[in-house]
N, C-alpha and C positions, 0 to 999 in steps of 0.2 A: 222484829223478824216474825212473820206468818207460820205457824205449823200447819202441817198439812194430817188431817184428819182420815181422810180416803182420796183413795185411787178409785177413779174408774175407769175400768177397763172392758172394752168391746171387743167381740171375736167375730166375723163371718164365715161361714159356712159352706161347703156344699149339701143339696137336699140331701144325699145320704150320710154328712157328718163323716167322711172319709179327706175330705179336705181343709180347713180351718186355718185363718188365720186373722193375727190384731189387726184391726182398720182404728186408724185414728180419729179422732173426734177434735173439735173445736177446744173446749177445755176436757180434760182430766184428770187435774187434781183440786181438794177442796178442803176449807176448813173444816167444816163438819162433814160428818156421817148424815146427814139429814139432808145439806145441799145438794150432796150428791146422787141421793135416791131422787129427789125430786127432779136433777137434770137428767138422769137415766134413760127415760122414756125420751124425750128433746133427741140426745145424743142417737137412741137407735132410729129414729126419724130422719135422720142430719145422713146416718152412713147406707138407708135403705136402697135398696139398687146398687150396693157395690157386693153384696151376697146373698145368695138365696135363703139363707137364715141368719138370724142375728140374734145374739144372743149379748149379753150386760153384765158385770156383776159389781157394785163399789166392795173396794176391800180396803177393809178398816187398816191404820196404818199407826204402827203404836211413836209417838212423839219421841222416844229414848232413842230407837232404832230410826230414824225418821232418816239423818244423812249415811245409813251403814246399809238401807237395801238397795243391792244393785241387780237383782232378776226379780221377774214374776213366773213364776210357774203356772200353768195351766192344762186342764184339758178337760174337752167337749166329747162327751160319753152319747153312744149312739141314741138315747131318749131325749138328745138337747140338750140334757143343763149340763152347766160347765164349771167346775171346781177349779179354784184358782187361790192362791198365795202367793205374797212377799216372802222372799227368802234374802238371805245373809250368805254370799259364796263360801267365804274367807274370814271364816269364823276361826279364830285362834283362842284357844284355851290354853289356859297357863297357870301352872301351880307350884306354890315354893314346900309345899305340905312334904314332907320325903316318907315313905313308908317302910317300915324296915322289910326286908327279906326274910319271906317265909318259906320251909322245906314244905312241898306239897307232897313230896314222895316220901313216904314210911314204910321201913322195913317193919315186917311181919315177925 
């Protein structure tokens, strides 16, 4: 079974970064972090002409969480670069730890 190391993810643009959205690319995801910076440049070559800016970012992808991310988060801040993460929606925490019952209220 292959793990996947990085996403990469591509965003276009309008010229004033008031519009943005993901354009897909040929591949996307990749065993290293390394293959993917080096297809990055390839990839915004591949989707040029479908936005008037384009912008890249591979996002590291931890092997533990690898089949538990189901969104990416993103967003393209009016200077261009675009901040982006894997997220977990339906993260459930659970604990059998029981804490006793504390009076927070004290008479004076």
């Amino acid at each position: 079974m292959e793990h996947i190391a990085a996403l990469l993810l591509v965003i276009g643009c309008s010229n004033s970064m008031t519009e943005c959205r993901e354009l897909q690319v040929p591949v996307s995801v990749f065993e290293t972090a390394e293959a993917c910076t080096a297809e990055r440049p390839f990839a915004m070559g591949d989707v040029q002409g479908q936005a008037e800016y384009v912008v890249a970012k591979c996002l590291a992808v931890d092997p533990a969480l690898e089949d538990d991310y189901d969104q990416i988060v993103w967003n393209v801040r009016p200077d261009g670069s675009l901040e982006a993460s894997l997220q977990i929606s339906n993260v459930v925490v659970a604990s059998n730890v029981t804490r006793p019952e504390k009076d927070f209220l004290r008479q004076q």
